[in-house]
N, C-alpha and C positions, 0 to 999 in steps of 0.2 A: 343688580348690575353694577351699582358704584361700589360697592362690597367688592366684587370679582376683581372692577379695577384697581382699586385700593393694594388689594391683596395682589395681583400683577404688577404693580408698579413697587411696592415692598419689595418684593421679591428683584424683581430687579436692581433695585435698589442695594439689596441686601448684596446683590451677586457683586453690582461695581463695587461699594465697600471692602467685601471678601478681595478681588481681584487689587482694591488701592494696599489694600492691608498687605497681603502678601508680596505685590510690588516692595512696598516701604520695609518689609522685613528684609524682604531679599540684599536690598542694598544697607541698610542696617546691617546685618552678619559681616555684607563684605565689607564694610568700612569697618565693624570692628575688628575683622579678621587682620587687616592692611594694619589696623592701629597698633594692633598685637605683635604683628611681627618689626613694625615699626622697635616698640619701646623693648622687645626681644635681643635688636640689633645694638641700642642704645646700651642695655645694660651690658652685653659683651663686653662692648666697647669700656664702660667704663669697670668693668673687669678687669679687662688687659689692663687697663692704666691703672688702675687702684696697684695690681698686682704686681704690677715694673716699681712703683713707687715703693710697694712697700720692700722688694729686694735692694733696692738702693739704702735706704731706711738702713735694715737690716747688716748690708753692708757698710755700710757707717760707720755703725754700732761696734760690729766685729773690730775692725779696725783701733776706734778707740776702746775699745776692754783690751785687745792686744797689747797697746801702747802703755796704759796704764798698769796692765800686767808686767811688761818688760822693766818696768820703772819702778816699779815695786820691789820686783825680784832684784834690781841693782844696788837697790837702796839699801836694801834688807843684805845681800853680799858685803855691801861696803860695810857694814856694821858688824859682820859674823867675824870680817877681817881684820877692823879696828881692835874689836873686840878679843880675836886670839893676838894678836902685837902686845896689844895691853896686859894677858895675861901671860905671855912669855917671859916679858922682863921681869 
């Protein structure tokens, strides 16, 4: 008869266990679900901004290779022109 009980109250036992366990997963999933789309939103975010900065960046750049493009090419004219004067006289 303490055998049966034993074995009744295991079981029982066993069932609230099962029922804590499953509780505690359930909300485990959703707080990792919630966290996921948490750090999902975060890295968007720093997406867009990575990706604004680096067009600015980029734009920058362009700008001076222009600049120093145009300054080259004048410099290099000034000298093509120096250079035929020179050889005309």
């Amino acid at each position: 008869m303490l055998n049966q009980f034993d074995a009744a109250q295991s079981n029982g036992f066993q069932r609230t266990l099962e029922t804590h366990f499953q509780a505690f997963k359930s909300y485990l999933d959703q707080r990792l679900a919630e966290a996921d789309a948490k750090n999902e939103k975060r890295f968007a975010e720093a997406d867009v901004k990575m990706e604004r900065r680096l067009s600015e960046y980029h734009r920058a750049t362009l700008r001076w290779m222009f600049t120093f493009f145009i300054g080259t090419v004048l410099a290099l004219l000034g000298s093509v022109i120096t250079y035929l004067q020179i050889a005309v006289k």
